[in-house]
PQR file with spaces between the fields and no chain letter, atoms N, CA, C, O and H, PARSE charges and radii, in Angstrom:
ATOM       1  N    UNK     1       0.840   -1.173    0.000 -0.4000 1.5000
ATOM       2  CA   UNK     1       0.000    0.000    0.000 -0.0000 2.0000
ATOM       3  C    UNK     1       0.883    1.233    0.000  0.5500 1.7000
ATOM       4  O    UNK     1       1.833    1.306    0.780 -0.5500 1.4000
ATOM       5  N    UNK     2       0.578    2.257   -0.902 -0.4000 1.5000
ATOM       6  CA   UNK     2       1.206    3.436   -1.407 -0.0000 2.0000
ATOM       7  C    UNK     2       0.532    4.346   -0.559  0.5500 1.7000
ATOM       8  O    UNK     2      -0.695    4.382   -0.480 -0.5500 1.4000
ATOM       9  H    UNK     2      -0.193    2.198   -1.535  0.4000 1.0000
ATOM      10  N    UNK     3       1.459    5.242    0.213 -0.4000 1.5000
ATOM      11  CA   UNK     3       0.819    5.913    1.515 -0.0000 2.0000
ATOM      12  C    UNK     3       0.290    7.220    0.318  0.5500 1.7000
ATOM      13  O    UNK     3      -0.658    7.865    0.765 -0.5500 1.4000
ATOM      14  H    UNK     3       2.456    5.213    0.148  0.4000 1.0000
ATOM      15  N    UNK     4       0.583    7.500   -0.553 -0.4000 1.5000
ATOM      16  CA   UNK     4      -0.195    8.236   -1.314 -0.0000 2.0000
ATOM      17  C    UNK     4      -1.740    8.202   -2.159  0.5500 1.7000
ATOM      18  O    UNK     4      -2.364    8.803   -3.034 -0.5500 1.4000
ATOM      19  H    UNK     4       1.353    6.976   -0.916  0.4000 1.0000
ATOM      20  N    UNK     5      -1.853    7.001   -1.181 -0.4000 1.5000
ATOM      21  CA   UNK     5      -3.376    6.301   -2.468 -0.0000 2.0000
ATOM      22  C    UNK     5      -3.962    6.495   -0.708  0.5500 1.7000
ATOM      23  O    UNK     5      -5.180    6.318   -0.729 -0.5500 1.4000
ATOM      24  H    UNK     5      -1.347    6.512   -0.471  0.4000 1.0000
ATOM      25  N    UNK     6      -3.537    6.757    0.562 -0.4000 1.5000
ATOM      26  CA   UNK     6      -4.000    6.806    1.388 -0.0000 2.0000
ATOM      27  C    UNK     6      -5.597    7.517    1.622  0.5500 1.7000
ATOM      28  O    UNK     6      -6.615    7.013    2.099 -0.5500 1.4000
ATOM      29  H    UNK     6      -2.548    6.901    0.579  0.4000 1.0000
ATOM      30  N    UNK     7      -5.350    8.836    1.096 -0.4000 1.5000
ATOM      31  CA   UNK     7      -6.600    9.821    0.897 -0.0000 2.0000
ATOM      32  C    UNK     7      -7.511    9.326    0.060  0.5500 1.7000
ATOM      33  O    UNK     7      -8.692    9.653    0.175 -0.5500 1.4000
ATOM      34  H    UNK     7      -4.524    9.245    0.709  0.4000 1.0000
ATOM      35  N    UNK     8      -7.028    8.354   -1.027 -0.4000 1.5000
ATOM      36  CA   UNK     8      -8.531    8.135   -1.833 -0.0000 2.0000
ATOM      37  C    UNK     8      -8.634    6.709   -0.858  0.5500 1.7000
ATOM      38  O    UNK     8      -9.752    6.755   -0.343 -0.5500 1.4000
ATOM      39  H    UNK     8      -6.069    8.089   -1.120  0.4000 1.0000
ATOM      40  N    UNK     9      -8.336    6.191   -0.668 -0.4000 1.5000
ATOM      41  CA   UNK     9      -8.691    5.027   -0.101 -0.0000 2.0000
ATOM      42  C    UNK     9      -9.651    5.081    1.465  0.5500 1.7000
ATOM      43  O    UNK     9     -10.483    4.278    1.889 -0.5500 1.4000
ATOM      44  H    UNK     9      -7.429    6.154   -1.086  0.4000 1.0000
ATOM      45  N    UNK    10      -9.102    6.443    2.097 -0.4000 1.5000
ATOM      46  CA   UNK    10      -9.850    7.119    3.222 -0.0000 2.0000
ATOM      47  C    UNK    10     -11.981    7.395    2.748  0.5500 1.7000
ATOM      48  O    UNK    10     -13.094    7.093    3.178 -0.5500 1.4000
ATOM      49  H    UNK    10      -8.427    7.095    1.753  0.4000 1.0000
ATOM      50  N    UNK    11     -11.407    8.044    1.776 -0.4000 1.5000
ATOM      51  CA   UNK    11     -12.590    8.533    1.440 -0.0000 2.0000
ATOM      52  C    UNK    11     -13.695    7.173    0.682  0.5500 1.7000
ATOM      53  O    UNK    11     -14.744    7.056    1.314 -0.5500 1.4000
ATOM      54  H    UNK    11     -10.503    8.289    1.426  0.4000 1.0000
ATOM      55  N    UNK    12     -13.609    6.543   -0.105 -0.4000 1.5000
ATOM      56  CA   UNK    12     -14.057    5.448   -0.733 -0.0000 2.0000
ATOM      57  C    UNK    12     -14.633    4.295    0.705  0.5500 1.7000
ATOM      58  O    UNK    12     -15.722    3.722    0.681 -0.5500 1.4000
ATOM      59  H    UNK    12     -12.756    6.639   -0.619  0.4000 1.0000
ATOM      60  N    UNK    13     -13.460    4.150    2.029 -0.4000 1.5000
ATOM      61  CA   UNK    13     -14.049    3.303    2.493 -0.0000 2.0000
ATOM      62  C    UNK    13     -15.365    4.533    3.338  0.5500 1.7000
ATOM      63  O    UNK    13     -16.449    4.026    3.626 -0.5500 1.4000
ATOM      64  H    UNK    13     -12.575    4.616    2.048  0.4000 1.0000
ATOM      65  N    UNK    14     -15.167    5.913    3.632 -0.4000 1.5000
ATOM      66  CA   UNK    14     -16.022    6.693    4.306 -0.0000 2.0000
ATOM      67  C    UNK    14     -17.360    6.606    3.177  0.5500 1.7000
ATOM      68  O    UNK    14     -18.424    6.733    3.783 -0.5500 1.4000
ATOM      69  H    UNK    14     -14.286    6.325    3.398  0.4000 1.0000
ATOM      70  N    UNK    15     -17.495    6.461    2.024 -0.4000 1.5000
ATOM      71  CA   UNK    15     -18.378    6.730    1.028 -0.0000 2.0000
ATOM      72  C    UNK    15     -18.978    5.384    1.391  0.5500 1.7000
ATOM      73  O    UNK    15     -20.172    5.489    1.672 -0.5500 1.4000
ATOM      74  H    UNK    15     -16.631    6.358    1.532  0.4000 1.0000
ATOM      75  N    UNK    16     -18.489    4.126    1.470 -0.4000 1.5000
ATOM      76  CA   UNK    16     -19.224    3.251    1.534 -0.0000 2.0000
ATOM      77  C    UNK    16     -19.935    2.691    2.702  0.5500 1.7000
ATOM      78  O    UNK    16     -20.898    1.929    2.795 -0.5500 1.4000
ATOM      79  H    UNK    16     -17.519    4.041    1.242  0.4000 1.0000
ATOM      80  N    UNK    17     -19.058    3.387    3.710 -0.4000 1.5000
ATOM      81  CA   UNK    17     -19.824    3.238    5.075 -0.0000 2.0000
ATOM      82  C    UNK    17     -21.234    3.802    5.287  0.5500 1.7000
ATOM      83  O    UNK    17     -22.223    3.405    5.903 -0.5500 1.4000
ATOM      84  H    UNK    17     -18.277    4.006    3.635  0.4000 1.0000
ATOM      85  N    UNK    18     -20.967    4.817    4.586 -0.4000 1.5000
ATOM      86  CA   UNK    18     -22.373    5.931    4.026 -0.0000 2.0000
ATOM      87  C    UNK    18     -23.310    5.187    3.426  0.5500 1.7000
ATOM      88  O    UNK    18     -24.523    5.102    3.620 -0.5500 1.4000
ATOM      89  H    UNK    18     -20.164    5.140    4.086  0.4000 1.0000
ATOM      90  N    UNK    19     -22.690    4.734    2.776 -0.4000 1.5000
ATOM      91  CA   UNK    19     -24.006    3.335    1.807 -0.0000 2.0000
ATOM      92  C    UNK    19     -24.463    2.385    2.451  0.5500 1.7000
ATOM      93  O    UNK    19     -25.626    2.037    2.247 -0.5500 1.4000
ATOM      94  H    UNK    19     -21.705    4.803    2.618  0.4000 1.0000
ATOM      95  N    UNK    20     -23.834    1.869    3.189 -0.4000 1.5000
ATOM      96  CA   UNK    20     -23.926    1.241    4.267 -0.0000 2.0000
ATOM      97  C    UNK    20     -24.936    1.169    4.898  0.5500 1.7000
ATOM      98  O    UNK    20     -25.842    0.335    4.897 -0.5500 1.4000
ATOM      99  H    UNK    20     -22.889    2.152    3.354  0.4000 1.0000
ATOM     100  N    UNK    21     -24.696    2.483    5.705 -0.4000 1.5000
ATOM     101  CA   UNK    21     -26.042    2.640    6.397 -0.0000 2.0000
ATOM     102  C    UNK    21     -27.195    3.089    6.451  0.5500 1.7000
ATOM     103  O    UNK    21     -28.076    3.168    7.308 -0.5500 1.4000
ATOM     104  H    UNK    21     -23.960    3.160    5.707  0.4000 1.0000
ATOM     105  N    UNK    22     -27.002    3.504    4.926 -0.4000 1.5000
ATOM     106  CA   UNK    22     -28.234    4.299    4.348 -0.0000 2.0000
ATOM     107  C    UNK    22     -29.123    3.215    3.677  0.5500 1.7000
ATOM     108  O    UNK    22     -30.317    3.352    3.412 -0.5500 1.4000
ATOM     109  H    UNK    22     -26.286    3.440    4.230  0.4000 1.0000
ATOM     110  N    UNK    23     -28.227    1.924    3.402 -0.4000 1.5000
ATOM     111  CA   UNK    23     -29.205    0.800    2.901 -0.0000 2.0000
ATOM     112  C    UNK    23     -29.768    0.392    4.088  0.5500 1.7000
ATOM     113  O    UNK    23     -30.989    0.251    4.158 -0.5500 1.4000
ATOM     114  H    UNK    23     -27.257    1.812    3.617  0.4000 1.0000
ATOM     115  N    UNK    24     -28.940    0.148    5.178 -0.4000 1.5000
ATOM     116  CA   UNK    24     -29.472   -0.842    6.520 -0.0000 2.0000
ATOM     117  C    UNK    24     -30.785    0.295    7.003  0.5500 1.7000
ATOM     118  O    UNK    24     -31.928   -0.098    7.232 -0.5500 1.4000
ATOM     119  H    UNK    24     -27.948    0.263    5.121  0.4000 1.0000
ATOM     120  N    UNK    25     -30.369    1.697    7.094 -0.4000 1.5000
ATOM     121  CA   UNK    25     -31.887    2.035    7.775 -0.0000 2.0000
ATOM     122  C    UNK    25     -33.162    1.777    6.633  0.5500 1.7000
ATOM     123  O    UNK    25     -34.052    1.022    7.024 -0.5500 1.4000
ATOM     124  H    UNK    25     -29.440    2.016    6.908  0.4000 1.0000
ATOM     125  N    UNK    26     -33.299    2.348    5.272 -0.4000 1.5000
ATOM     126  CA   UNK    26     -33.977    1.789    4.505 -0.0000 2.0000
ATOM     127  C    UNK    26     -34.530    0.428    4.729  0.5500 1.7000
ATOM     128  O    UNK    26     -35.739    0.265    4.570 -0.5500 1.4000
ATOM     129  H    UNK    26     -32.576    2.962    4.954  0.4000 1.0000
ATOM     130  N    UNK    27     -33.703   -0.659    5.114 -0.4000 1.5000
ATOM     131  CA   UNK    27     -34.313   -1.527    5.419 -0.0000 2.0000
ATOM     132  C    UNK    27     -35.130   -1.838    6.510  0.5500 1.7000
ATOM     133  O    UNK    27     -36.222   -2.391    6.377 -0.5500 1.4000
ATOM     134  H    UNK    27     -32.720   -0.527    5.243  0.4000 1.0000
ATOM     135  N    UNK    28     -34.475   -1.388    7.974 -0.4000 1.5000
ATOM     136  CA   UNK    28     -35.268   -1.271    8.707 -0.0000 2.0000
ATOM     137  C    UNK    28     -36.561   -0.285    9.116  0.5500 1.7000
ATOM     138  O    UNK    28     -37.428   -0.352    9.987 -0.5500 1.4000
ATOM     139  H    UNK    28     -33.588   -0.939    8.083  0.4000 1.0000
ATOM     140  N    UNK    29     -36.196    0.826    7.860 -0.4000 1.5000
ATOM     141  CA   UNK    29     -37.987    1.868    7.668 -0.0000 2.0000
ATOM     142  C    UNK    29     -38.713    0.583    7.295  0.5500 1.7000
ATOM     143  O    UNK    29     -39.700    0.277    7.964 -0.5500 1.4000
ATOM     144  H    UNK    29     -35.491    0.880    7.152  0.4000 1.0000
ATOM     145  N    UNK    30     -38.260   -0.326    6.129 -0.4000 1.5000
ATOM     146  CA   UNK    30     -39.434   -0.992    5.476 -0.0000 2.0000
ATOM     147  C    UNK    30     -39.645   -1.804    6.631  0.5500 1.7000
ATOM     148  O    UNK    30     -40.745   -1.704    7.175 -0.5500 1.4000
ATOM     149  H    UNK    30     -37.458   -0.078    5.585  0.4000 1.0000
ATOM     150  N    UNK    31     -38.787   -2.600    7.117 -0.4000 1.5000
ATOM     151  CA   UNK    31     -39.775   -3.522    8.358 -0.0000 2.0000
ATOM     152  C    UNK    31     -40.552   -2.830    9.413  0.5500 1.7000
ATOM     153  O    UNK    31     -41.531   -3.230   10.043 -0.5500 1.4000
ATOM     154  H    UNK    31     -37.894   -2.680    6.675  0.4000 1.0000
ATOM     155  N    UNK    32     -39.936   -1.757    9.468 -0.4000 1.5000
ATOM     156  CA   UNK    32     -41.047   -0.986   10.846 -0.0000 2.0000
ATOM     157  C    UNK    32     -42.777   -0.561    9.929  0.5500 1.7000
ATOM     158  O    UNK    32     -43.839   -0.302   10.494 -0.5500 1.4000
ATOM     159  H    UNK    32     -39.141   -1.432    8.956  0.4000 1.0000
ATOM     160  N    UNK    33     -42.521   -0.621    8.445 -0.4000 1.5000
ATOM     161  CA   UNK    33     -43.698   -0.413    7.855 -0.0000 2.0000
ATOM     162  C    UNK    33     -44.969   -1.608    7.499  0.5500 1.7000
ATOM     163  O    UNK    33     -46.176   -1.844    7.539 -0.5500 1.4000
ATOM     164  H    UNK    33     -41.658   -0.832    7.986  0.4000 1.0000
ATOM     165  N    UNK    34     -43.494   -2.164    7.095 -0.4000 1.5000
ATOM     166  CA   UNK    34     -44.081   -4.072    7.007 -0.0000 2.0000
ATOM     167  C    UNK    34     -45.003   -4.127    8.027  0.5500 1.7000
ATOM     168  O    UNK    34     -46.217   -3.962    7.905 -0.5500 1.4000
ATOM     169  H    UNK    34     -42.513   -1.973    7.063  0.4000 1.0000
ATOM     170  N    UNK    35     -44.413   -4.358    9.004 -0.4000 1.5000
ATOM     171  CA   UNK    35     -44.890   -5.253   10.105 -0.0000 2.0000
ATOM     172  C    UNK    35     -46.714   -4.890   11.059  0.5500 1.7000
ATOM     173  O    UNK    35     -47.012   -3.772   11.480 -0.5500 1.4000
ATOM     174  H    UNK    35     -43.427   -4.492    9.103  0.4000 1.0000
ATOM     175  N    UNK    36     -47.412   -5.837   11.153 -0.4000 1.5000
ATOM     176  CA   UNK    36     -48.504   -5.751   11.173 -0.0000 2.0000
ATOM     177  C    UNK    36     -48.839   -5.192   13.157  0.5500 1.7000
ATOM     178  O    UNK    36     -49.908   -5.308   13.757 -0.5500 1.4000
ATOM     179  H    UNK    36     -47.170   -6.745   10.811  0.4000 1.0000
ATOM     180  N    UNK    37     -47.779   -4.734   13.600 -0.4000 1.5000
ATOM     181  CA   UNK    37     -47.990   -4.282   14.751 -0.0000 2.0000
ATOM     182  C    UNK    37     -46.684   -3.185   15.304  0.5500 1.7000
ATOM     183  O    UNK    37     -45.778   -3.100   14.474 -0.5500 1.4000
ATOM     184  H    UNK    37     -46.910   -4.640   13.113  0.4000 1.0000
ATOM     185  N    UNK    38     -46.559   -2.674   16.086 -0.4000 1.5000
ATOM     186  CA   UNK    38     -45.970   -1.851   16.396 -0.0000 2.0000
ATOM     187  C    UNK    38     -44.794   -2.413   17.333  0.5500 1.7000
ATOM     188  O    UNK    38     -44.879   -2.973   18.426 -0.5500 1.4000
ATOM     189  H    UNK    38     -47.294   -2.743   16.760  0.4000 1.0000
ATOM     190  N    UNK    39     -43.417   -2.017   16.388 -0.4000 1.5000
ATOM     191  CA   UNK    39     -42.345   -2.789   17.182 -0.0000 2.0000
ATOM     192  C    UNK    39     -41.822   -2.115   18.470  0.5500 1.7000
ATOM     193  O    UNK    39     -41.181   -2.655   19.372 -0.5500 1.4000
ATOM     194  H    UNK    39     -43.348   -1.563   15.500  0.4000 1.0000
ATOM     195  N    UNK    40     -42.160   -1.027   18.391 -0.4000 1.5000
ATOM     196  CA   UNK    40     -41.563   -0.531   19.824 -0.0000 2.0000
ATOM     197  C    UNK    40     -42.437   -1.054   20.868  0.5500 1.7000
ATOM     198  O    UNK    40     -42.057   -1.631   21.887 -0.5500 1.4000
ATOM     199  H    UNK    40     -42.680   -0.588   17.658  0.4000 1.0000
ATOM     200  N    UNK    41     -43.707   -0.791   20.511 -0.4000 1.5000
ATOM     201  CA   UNK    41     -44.541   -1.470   22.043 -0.0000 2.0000
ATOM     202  C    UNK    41     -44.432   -2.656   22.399  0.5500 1.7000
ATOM     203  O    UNK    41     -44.723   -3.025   23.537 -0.5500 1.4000
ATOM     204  H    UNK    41     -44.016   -0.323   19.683  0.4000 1.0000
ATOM     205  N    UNK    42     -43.890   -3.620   21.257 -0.4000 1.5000
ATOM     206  CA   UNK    42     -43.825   -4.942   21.347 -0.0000 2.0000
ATOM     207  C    UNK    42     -43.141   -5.259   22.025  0.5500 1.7000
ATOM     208  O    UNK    42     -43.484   -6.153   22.798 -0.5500 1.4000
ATOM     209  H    UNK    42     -43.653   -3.320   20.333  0.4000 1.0000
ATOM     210  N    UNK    43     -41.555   -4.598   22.121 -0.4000 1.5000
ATOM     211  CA   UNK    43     -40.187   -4.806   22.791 -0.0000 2.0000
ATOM     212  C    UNK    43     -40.253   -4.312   23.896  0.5500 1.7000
ATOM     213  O    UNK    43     -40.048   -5.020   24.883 -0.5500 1.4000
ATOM     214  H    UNK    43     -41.276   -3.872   21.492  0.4000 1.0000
ATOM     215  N    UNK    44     -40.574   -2.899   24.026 -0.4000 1.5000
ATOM     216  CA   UNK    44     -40.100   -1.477   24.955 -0.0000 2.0000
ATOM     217  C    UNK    44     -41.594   -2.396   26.044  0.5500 1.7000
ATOM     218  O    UNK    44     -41.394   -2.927   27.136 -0.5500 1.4000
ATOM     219  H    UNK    44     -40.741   -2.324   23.225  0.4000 1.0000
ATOM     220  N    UNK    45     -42.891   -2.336   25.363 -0.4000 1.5000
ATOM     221  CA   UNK    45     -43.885   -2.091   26.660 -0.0000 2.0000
ATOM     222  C    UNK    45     -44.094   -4.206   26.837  0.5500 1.7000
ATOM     223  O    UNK    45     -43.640   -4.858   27.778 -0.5500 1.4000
ATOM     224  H    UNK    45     -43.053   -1.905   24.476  0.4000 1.0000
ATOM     225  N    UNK    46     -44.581   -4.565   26.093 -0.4000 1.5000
ATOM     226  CA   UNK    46     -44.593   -5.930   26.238 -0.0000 2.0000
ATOM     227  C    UNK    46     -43.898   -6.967   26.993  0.5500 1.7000
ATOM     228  O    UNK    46     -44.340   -7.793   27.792 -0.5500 1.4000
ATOM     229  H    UNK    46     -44.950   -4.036   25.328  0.4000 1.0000
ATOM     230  N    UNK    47     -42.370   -6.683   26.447 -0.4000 1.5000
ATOM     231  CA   UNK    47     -41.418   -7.258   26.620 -0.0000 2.0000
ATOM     232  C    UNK    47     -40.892   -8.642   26.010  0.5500 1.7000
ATOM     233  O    UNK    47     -40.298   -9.584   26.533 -0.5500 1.4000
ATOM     234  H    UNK    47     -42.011   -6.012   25.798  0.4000 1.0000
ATOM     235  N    UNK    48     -41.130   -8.515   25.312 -0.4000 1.5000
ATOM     236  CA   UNK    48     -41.564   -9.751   24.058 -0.0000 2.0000
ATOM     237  C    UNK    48     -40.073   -9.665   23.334  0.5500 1.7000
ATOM     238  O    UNK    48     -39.724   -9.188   22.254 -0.5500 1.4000
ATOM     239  H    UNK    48     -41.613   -7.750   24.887  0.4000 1.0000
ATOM     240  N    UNK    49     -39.364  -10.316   24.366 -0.4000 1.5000
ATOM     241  CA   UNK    49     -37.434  -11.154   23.935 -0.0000 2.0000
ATOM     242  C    UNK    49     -37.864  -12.086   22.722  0.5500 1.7000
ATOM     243  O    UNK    49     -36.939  -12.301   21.938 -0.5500 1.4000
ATOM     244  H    UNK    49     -39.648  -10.704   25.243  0.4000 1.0000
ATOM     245  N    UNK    50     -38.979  -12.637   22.432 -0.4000 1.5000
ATOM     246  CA   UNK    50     -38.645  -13.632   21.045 -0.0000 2.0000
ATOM     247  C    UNK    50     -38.406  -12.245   20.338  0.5500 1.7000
ATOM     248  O    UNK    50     -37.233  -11.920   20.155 -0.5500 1.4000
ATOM     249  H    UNK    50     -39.730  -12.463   23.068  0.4000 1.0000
ATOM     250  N    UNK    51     -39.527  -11.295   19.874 -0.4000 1.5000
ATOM     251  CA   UNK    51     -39.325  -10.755   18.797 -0.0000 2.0000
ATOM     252  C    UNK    51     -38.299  -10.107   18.764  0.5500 1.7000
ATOM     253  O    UNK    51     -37.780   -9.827   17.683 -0.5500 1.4000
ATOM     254  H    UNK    51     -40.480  -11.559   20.023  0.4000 1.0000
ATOM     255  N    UNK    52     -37.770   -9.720   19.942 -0.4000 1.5000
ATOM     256  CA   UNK    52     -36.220   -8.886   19.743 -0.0000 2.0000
ATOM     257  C    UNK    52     -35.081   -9.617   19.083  0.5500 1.7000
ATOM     258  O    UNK    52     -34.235   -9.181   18.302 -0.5500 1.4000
ATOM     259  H    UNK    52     -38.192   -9.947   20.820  0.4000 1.0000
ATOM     260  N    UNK    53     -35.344  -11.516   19.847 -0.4000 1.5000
ATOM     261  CA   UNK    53     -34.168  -11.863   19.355 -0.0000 2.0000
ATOM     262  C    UNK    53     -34.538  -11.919   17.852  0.5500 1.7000
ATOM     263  O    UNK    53     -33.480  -12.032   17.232 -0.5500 1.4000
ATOM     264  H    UNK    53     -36.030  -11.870   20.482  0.4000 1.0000
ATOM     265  N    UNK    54     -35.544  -11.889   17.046 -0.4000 1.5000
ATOM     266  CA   UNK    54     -35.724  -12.153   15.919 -0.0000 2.0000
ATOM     267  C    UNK    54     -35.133  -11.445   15.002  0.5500 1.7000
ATOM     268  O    UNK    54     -34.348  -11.710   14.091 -0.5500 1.4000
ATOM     269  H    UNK    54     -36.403  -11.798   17.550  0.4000 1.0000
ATOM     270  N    UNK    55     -35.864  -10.072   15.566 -0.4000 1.5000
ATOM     271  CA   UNK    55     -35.318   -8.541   14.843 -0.0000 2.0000
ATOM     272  C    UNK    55     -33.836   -8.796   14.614  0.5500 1.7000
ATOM     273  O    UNK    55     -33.290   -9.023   13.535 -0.5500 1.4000
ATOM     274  H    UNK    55     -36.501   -9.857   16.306  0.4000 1.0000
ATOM     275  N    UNK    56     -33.340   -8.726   15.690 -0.4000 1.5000
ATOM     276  CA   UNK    56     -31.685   -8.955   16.420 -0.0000 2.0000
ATOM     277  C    UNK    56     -30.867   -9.423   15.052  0.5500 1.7000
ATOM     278  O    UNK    56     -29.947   -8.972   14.370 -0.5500 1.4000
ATOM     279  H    UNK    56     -33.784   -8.541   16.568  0.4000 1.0000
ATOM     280  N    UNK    57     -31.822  -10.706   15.047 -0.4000 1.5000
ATOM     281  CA   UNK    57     -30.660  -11.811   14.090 -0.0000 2.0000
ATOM     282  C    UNK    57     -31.104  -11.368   12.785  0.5500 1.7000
ATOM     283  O    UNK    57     -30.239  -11.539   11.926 -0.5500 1.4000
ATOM     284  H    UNK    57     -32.570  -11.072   15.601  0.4000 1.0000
ATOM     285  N    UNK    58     -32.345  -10.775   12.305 -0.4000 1.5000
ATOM     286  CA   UNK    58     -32.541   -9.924   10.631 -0.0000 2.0000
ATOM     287  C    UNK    58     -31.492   -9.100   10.672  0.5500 1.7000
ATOM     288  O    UNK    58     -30.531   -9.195    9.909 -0.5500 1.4000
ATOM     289  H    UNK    58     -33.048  -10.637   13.003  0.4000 1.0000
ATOM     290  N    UNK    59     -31.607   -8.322   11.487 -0.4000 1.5000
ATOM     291  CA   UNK    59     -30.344   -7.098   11.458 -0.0000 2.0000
ATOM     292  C    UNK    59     -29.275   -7.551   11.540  0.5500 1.7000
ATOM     293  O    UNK    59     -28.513   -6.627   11.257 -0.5500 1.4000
ATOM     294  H    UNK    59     -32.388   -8.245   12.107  0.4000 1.0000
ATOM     295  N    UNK    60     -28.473   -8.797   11.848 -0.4000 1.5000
ATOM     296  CA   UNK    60     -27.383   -9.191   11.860 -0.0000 2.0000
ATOM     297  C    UNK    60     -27.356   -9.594   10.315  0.5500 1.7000
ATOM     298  O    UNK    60     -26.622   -9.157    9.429 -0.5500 1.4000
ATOM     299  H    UNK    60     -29.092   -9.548   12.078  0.4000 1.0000
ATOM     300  N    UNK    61     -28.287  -10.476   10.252 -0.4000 1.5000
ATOM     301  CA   UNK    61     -28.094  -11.095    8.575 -0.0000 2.0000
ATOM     302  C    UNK    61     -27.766  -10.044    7.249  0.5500 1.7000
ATOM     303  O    UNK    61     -26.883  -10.195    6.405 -0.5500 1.4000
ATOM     304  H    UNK    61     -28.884  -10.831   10.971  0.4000 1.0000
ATOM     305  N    UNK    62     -29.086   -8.582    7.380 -0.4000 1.5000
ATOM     306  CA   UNK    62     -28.902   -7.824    6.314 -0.0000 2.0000
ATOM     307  C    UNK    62     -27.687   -7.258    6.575  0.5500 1.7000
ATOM     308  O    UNK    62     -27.626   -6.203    5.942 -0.5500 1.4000
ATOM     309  H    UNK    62     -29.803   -8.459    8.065  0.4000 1.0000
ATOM     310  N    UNK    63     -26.619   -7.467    7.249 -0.4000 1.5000
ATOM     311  CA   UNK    63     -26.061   -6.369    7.987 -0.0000 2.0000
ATOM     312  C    UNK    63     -24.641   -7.336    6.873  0.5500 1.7000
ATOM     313  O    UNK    63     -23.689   -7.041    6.152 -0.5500 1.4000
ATOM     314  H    UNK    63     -26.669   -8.323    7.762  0.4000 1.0000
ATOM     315  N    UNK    64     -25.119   -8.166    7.217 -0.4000 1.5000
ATOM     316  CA   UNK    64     -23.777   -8.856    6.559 -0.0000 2.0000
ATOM     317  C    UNK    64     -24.033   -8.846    5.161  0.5500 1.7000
ATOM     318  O    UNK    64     -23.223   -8.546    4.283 -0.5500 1.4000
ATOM     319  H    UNK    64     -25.893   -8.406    7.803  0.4000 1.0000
ATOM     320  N    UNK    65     -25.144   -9.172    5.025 -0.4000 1.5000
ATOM     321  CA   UNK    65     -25.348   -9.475    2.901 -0.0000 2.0000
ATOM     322  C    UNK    65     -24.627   -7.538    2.335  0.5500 1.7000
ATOM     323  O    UNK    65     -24.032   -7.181    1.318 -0.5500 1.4000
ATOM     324  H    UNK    65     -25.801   -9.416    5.738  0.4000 1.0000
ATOM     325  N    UNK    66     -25.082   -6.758    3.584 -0.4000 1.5000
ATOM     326  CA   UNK    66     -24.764   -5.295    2.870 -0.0000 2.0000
ATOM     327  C    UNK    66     -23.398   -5.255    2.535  0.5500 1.7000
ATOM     328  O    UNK    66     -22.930   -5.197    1.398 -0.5500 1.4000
ATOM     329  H    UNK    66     -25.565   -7.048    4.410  0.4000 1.0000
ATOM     330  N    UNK    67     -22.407   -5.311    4.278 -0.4000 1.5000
ATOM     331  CA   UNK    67     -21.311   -5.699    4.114 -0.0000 2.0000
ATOM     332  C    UNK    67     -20.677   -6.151    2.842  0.5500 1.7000
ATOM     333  O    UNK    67     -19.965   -5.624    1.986 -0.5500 1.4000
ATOM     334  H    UNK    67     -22.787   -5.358    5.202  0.4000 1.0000
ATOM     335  N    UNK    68     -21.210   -7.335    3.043 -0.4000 1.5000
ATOM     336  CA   UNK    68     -20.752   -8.014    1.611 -0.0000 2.0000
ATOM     337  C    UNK    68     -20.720   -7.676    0.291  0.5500 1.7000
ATOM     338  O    UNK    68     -20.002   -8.168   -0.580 -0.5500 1.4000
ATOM     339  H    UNK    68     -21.788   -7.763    3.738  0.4000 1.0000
ATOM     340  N    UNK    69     -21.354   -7.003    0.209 -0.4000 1.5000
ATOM     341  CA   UNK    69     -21.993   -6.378   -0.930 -0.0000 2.0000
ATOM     342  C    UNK    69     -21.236   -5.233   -1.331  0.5500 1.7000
ATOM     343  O    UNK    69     -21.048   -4.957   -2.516 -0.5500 1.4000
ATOM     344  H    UNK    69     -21.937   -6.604    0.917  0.4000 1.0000
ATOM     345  N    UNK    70     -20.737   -4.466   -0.244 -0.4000 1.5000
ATOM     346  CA   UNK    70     -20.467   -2.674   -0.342 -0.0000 2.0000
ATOM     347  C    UNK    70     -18.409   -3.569   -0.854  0.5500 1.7000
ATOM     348  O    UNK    70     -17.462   -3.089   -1.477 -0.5500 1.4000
ATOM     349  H    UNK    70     -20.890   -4.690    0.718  0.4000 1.0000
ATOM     350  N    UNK    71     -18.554   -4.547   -0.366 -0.4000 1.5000
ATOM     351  CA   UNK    71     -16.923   -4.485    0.110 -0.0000 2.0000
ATOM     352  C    UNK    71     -16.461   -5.422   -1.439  0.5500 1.7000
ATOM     353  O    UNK    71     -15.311   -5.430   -1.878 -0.5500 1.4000
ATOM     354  H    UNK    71     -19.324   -4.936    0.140  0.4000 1.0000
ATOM     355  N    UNK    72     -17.508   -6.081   -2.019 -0.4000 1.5000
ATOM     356  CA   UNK    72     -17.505   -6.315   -3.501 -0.0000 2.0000
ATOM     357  C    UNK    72     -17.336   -7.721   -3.558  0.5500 1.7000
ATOM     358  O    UNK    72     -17.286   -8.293   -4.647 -0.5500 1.4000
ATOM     359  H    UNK    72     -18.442   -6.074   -1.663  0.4000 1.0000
């Protein structure tokens, strides 16, 4: 690595981190829209640990396909 390719290489991984997370919230707007009940009351007032761990492990999964995806 050429400490002169440093700055574009700075910026490209900052650009994609950006993508990043602009896909992952997109995704999670659509499930908070999806979903046929309201996830905060479900978690926050309920207390309903299945659906968290559920959420939990979607967000782990898209989290990686994005990953994967952004990093080529």
């Amino acid at each position: 690595m050429n400490l002169g390719d440093l700055p574009n290489n700075l910026i490209a991984a900052s650009l994609f981190s950006v993508l990043g997370l602009i896909l992952f919230g997109v995704f999670w707007a659509i499930v908070v829209r999806v979903s046929p009940f309201s996830i905060k009351k479900e978690i926050v007032e309920d207390q309903n640990t299945a659906l968290g761990i559920i959420l939990g492990a979607m967000l782990i999964g898209i989290a990686l396909i994005i990953s994967a995806a952004v990093s080529g």
